[in-house]
Biotite code that builds the C-alpha atoms (Angstrom):
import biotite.structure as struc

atoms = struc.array([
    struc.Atom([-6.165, -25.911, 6.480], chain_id="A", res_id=1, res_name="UNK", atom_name="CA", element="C"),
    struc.Atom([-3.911, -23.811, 8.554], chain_id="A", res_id=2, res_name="UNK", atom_name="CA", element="C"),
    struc.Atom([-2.577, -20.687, 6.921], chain_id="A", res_id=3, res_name="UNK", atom_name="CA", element="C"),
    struc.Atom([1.658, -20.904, 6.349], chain_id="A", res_id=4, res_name="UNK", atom_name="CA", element="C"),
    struc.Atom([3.408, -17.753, 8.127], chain_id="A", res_id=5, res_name="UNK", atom_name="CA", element="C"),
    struc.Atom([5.972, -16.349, 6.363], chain_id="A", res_id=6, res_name="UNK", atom_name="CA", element="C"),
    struc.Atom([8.947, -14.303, 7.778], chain_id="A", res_id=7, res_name="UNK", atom_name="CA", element="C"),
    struc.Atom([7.546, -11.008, 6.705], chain_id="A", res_id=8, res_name="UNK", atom_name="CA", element="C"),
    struc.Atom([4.512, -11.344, 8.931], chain_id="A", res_id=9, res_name="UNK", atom_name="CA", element="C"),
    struc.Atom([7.148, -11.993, 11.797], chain_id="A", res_id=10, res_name="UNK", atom_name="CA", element="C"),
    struc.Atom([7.771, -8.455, 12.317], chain_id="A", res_id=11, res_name="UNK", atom_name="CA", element="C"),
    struc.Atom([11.340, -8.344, 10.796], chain_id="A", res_id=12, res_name="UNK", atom_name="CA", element="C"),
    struc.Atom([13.146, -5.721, 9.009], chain_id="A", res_id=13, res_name="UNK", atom_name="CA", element="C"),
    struc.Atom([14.031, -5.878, 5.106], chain_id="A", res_id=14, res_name="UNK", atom_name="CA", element="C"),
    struc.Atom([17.814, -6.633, 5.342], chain_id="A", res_id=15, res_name="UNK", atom_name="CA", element="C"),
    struc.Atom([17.092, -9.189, 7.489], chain_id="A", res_id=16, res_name="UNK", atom_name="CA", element="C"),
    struc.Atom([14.247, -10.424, 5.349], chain_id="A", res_id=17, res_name="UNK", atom_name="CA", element="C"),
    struc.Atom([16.341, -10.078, 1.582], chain_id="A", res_id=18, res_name="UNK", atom_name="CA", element="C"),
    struc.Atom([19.432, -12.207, 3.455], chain_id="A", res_id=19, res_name="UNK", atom_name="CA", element="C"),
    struc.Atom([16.591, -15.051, 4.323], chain_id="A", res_id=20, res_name="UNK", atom_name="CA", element="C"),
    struc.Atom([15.742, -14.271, 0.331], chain_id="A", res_id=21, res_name="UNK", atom_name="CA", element="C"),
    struc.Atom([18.840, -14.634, -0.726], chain_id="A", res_id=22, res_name="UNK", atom_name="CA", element="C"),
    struc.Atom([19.439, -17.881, 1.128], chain_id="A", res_id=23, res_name="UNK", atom_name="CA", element="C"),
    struc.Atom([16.439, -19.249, 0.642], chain_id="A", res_id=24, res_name="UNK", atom_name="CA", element="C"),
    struc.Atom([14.344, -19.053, 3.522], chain_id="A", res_id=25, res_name="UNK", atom_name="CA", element="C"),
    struc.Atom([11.068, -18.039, 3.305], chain_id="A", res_id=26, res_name="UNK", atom_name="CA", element="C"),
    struc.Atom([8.715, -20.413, 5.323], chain_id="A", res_id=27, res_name="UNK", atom_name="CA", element="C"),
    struc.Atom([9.636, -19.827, 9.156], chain_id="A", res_id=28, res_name="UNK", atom_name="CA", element="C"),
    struc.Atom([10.256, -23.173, 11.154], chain_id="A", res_id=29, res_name="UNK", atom_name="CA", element="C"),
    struc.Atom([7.626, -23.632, 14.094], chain_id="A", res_id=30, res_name="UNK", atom_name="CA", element="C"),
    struc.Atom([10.341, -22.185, 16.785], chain_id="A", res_id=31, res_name="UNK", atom_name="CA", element="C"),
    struc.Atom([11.127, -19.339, 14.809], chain_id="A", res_id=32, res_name="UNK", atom_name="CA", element="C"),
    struc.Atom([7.193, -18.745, 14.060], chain_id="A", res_id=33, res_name="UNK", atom_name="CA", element="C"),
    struc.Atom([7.054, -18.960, 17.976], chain_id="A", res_id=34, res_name="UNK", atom_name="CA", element="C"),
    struc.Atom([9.642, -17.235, 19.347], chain_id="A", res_id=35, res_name="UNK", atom_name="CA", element="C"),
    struc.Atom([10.408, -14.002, 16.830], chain_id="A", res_id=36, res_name="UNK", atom_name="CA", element="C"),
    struc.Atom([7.900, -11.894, 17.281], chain_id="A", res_id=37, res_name="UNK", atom_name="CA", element="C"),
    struc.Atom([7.938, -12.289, 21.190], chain_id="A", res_id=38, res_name="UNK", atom_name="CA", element="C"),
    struc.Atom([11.768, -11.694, 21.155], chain_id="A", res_id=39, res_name="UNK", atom_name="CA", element="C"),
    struc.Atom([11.392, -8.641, 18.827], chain_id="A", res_id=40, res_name="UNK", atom_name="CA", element="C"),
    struc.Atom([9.185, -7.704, 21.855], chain_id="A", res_id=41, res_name="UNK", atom_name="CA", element="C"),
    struc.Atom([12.162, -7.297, 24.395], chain_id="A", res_id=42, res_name="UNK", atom_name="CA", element="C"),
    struc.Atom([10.188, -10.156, 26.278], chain_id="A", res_id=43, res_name="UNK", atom_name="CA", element="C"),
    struc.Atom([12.425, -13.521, 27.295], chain_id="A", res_id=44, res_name="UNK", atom_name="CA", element="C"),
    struc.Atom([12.160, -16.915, 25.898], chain_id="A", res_id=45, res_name="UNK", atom_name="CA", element="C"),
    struc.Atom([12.710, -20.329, 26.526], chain_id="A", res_id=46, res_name="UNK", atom_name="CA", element="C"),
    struc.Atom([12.785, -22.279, 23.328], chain_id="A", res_id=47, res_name="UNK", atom_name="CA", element="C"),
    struc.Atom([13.339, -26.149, 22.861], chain_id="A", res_id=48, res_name="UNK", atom_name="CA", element="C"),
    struc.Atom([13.478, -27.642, 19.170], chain_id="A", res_id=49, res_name="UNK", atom_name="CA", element="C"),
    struc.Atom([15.469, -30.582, 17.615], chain_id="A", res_id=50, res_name="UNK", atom_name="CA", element="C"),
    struc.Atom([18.996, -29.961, 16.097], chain_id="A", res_id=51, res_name="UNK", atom_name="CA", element="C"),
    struc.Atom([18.072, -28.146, 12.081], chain_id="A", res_id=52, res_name="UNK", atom_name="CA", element="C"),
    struc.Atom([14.993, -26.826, 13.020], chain_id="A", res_id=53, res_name="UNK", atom_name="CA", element="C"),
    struc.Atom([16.415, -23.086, 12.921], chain_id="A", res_id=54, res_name="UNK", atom_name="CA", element="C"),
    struc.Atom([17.077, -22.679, 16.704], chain_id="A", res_id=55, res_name="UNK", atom_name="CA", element="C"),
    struc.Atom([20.224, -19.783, 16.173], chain_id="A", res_id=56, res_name="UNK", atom_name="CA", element="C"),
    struc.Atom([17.667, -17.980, 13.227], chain_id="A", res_id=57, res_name="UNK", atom_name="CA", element="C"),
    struc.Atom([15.139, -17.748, 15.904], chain_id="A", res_id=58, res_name="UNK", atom_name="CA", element="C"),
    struc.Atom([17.285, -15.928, 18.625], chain_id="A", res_id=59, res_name="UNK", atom_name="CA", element="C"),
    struc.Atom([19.842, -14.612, 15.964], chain_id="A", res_id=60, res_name="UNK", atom_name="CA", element="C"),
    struc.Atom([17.610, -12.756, 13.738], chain_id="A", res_id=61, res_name="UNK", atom_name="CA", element="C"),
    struc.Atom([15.203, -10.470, 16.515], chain_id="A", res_id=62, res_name="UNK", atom_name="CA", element="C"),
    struc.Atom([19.012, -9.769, 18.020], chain_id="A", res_id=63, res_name="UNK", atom_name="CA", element="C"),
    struc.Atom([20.273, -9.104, 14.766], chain_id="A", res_id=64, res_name="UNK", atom_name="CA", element="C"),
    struc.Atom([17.352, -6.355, 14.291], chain_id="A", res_id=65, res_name="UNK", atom_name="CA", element="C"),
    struc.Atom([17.332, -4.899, 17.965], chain_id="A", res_id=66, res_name="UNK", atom_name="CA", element="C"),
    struc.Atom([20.843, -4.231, 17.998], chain_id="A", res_id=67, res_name="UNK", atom_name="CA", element="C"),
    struc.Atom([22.725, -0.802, 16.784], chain_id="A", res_id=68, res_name="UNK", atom_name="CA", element="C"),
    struc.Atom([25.739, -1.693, 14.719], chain_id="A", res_id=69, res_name="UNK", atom_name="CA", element="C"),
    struc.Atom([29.038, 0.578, 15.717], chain_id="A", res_id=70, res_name="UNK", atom_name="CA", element="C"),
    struc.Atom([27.832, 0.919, 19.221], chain_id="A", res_id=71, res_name="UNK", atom_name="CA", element="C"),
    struc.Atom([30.227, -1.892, 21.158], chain_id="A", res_id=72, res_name="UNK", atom_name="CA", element="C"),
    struc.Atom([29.376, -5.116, 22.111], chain_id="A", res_id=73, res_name="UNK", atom_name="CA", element="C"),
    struc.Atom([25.501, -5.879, 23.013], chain_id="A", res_id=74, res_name="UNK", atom_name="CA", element="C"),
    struc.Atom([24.615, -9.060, 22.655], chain_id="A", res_id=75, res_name="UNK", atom_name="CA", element="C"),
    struc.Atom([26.536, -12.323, 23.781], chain_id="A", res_id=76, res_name="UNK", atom_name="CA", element="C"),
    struc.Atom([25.721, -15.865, 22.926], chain_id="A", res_id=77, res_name="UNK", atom_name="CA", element="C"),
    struc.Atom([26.994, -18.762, 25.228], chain_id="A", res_id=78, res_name="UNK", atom_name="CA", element="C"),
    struc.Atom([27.986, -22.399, 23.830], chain_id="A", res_id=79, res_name="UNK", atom_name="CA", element="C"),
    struc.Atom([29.175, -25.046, 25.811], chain_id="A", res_id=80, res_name="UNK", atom_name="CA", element="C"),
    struc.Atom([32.124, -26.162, 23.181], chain_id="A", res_id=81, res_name="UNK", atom_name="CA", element="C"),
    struc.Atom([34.224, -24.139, 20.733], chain_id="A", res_id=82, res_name="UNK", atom_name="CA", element="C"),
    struc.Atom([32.600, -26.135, 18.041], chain_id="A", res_id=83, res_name="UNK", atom_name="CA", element="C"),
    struc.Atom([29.352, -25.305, 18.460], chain_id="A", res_id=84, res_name="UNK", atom_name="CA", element="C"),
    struc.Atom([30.427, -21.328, 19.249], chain_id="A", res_id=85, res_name="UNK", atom_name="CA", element="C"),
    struc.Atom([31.883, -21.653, 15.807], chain_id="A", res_id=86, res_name="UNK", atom_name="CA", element="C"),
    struc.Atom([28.720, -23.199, 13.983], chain_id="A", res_id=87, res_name="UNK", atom_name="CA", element="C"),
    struc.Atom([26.731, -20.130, 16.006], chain_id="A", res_id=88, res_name="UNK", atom_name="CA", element="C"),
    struc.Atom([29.459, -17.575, 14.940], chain_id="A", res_id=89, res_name="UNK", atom_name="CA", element="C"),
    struc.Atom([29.196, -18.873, 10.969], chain_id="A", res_id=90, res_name="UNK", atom_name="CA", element="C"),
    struc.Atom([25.220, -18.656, 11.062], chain_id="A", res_id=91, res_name="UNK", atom_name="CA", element="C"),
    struc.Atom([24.970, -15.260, 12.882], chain_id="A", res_id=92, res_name="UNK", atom_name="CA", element="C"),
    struc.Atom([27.715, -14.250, 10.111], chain_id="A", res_id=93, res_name="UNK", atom_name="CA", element="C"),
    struc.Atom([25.126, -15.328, 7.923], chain_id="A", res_id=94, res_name="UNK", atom_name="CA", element="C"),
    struc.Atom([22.374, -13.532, 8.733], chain_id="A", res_id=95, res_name="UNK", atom_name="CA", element="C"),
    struc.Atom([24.049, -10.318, 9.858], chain_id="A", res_id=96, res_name="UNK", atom_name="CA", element="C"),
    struc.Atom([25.597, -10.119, 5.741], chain_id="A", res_id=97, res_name="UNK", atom_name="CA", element="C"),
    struc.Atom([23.251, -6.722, 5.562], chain_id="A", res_id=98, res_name="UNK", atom_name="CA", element="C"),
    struc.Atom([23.418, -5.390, 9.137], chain_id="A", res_id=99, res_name="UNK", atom_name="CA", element="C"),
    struc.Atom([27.161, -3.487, 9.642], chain_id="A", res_id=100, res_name="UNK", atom_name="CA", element="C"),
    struc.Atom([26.911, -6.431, 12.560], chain_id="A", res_id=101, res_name="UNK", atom_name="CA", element="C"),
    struc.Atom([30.261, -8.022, 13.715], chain_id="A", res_id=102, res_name="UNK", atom_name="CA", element="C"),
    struc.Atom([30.381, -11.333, 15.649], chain_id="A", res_id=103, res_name="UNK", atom_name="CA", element="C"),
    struc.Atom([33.987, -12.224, 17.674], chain_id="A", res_id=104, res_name="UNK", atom_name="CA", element="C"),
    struc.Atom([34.232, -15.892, 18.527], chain_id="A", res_id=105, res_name="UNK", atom_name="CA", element="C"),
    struc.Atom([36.091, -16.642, 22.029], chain_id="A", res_id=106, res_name="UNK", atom_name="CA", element="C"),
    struc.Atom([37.129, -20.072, 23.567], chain_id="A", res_id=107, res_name="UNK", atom_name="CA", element="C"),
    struc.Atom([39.536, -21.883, 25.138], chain_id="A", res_id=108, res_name="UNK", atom_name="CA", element="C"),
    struc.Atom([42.348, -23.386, 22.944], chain_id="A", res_id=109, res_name="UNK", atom_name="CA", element="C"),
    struc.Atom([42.583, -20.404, 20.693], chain_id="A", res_id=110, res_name="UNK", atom_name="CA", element="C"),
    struc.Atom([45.781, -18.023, 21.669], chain_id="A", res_id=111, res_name="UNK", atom_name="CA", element="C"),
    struc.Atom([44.580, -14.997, 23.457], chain_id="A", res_id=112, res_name="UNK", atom_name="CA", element="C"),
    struc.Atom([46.123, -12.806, 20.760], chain_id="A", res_id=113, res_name="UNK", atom_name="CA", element="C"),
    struc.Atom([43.871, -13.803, 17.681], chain_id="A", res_id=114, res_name="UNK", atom_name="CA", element="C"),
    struc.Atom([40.833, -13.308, 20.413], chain_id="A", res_id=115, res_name="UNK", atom_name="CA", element="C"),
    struc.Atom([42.134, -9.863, 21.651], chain_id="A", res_id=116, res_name="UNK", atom_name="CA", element="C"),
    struc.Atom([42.762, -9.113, 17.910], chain_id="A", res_id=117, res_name="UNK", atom_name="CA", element="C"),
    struc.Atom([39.097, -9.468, 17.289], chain_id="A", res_id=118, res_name="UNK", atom_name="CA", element="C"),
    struc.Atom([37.852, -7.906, 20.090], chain_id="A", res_id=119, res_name="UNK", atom_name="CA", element="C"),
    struc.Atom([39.643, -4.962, 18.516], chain_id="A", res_id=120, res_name="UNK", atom_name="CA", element="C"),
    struc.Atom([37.452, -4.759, 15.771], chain_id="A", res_id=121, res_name="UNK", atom_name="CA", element="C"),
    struc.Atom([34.439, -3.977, 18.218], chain_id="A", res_id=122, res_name="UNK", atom_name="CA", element="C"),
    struc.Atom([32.249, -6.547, 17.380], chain_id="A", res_id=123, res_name="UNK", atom_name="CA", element="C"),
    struc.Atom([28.857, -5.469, 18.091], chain_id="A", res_id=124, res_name="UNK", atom_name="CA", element="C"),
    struc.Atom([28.081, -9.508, 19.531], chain_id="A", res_id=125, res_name="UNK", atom_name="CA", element="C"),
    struc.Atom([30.127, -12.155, 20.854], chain_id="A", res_id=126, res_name="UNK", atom_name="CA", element="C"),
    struc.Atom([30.018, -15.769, 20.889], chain_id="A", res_id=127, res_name="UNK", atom_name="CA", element="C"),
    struc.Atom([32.066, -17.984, 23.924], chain_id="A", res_id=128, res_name="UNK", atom_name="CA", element="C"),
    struc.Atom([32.475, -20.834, 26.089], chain_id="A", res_id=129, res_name="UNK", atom_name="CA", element="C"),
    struc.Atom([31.856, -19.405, 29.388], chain_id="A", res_id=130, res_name="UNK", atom_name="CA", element="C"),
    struc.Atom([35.346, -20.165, 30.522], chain_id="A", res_id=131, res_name="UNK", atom_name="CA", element="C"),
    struc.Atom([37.193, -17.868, 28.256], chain_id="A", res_id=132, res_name="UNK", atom_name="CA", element="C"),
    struc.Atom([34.392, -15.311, 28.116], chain_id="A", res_id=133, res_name="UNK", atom_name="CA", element="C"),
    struc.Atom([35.000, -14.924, 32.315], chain_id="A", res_id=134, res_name="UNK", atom_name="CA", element="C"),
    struc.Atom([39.324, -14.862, 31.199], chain_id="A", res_id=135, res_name="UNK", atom_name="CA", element="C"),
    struc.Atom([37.980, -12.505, 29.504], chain_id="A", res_id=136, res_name="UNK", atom_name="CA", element="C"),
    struc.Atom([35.870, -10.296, 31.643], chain_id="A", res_id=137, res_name="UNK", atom_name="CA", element="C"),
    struc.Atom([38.590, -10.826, 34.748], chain_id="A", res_id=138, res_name="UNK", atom_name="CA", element="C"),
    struc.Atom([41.385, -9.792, 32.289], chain_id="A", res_id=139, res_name="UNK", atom_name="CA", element="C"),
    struc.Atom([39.102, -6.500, 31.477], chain_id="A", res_id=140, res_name="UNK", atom_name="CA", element="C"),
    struc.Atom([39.098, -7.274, 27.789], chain_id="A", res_id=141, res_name="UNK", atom_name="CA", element="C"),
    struc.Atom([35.293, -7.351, 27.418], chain_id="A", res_id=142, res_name="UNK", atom_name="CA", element="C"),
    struc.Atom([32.571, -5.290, 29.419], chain_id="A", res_id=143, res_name="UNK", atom_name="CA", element="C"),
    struc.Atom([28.982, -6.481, 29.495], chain_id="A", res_id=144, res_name="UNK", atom_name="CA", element="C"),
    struc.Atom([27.630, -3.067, 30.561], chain_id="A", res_id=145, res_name="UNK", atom_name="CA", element="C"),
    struc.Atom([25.707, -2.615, 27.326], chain_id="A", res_id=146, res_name="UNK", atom_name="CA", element="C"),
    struc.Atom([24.370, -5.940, 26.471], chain_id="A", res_id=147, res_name="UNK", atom_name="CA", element="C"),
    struc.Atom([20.573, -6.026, 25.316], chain_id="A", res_id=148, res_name="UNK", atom_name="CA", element="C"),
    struc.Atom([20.723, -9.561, 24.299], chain_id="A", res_id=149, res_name="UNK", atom_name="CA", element="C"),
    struc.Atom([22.075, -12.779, 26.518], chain_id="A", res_id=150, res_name="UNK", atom_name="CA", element="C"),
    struc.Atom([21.530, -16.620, 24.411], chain_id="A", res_id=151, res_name="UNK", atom_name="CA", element="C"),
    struc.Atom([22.392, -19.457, 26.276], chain_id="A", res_id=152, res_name="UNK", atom_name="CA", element="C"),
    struc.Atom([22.672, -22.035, 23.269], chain_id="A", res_id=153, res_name="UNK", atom_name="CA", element="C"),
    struc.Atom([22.174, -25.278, 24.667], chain_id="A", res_id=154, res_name="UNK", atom_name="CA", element="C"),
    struc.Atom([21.542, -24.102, 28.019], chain_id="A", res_id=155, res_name="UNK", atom_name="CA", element="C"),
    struc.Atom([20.513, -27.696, 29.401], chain_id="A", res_id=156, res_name="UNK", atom_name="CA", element="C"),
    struc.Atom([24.192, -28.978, 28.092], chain_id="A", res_id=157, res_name="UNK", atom_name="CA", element="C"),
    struc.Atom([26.026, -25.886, 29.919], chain_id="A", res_id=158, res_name="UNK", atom_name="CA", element="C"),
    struc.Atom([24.198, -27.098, 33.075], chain_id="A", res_id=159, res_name="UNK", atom_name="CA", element="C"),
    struc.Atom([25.515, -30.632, 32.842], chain_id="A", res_id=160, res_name="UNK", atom_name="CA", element="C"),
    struc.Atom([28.553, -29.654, 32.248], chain_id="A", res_id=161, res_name="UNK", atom_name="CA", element="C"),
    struc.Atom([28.860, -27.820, 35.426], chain_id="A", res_id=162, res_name="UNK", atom_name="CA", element="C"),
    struc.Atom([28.963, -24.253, 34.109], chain_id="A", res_id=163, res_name="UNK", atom_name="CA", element="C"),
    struc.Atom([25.871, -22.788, 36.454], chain_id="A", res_id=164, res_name="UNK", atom_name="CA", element="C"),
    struc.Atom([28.996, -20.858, 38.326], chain_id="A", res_id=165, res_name="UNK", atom_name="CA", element="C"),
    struc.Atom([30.453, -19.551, 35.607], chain_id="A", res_id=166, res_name="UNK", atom_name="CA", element="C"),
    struc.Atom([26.984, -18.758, 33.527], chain_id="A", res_id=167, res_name="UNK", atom_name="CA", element="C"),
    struc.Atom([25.445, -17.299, 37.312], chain_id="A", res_id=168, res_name="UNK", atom_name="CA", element="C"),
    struc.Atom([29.127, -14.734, 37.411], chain_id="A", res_id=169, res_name="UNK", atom_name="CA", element="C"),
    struc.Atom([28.309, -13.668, 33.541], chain_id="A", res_id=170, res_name="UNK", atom_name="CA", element="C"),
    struc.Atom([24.905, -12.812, 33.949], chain_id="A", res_id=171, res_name="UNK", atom_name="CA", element="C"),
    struc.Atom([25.482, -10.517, 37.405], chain_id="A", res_id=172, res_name="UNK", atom_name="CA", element="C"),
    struc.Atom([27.656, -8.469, 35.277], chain_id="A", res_id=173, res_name="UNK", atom_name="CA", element="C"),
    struc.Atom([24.709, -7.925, 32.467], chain_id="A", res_id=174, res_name="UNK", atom_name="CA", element="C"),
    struc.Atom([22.429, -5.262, 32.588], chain_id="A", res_id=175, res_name="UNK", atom_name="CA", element="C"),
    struc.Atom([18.998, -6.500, 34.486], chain_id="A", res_id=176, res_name="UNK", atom_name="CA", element="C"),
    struc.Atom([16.927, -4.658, 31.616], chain_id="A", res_id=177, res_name="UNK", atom_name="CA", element="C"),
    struc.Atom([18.298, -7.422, 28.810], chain_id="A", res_id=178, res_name="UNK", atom_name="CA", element="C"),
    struc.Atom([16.373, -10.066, 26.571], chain_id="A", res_id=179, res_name="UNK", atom_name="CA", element="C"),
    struc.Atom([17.369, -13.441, 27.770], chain_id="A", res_id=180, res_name="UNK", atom_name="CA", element="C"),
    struc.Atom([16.565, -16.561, 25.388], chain_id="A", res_id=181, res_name="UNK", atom_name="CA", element="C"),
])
C-alpha cells in the first residue's frame, strides 16, 4: 500500500501550509506531489495534468514561498485568454492570503488605466496575455529585471495560438538565472 504524501512533507512553509488548512487541502494531487519540491529547488519543470487536478497550486505555491513580498515584481505567469489569467489571478489570490504577496492581472480589453492603477500597487507577481504584457513592457510600465519565477499556463495553447514571438520577446528580457515551469 503506497504511503499518502501530505503537503507538509513537500517542503513548504507554514503560511502556505495553514491557507491549504484553511481551505481544505491537505492530500497533494500527483502534479503537485511531483513538481513542488523540485520547483522549491530553483530547478525548471514541465508539468502536464488534466483541468482540476491542482496545476496553478503546483507552480503557485513553491513561487508563492521563493518570492520576497515588497521587493517589485518577480514572478510572471502567462495565459493565453483574459479568462483564464483571471481564474490564475483568483487562485494565486488564494493561496498568497498569508504571504504580503500581490498579484496584478493584465490583458487586452481592460482600459490601460485600471492596469496602470494596479501596477501602482507593486504587485510582487503578475498575471497576462502576452499581448498586453509586451504593451506593457514597450510602454515601460513593467520591467522583468527581477523576475525569479516565469509560468507559462497552458503553454501548448499559447503555441497554437501563435504567441511563440511574443512569449520568445518576454523571456529575452527575463533574467537567465529564473525558474521556468
Amino acid at each position: 500500500m503506497k504511503k499518502m504524501t501530505k503537503f507538509e512533507n513537500l517542503g513548504l512553509e507554514k503560511k502556505l501550509l495553514d491557507t491549504l488548512d484553511d481551505a481544505g487541502f491537505t492530500v497533494p494531487f500527483p502534479i503537485q506531489e511531483r513538481t513542488i519540491p523540485v520547483l522549491l529547488e530553483g530547478s525548471d519543470v514541465i508539468g502536464q495534468a488534466h483541468t482540476g487536478t491542482g496545476k496553478t497550486a503546483a507552480y503557485a505555491l513553491p513561487m508563492l514561498q521563493l518570492i520576497i513580498a515588497k521587493q517589485g515584481i518577480q514572478g510572471i505567469v502567462m495565459a493565453p485568454t483574459r479568462e483564464l489569467a483571471l481564474q490564475i489571478t483568483a487562485e494565486i489570490n488564494r493561496y498568497a492570503k498569508n504571504t504580503g504577496i500581490r498579484t496584478a492581472t493584465i490583458y487586452g480589453g481592460q482600459g490601460m488605466g485600471i492596469q496602470l492603477d494596479a501596477l501602482r500597487k507593486k504587485p510582487e507577481i503578475i498575471v497576462a496575455t502576452p499581448g498586453r504584457l509586451i504593451d506593457h513592457l514597450k510602454r515601460g510600465t513593467i520591467k522583468l529585471n527581477n523576475i525569479k519565477h516565469v509560468v507559462l499556463d497552458e503553454a501548448d495553447v499559447m503555441l497554437d495560438m501563435g504567441f511563440i514571438e511574443d512569449i520568445q520577446f518576454i523571456l529575452d528580457l527575463t533574467p537567465e538565472e529564473r525558474v521556468t515551469s
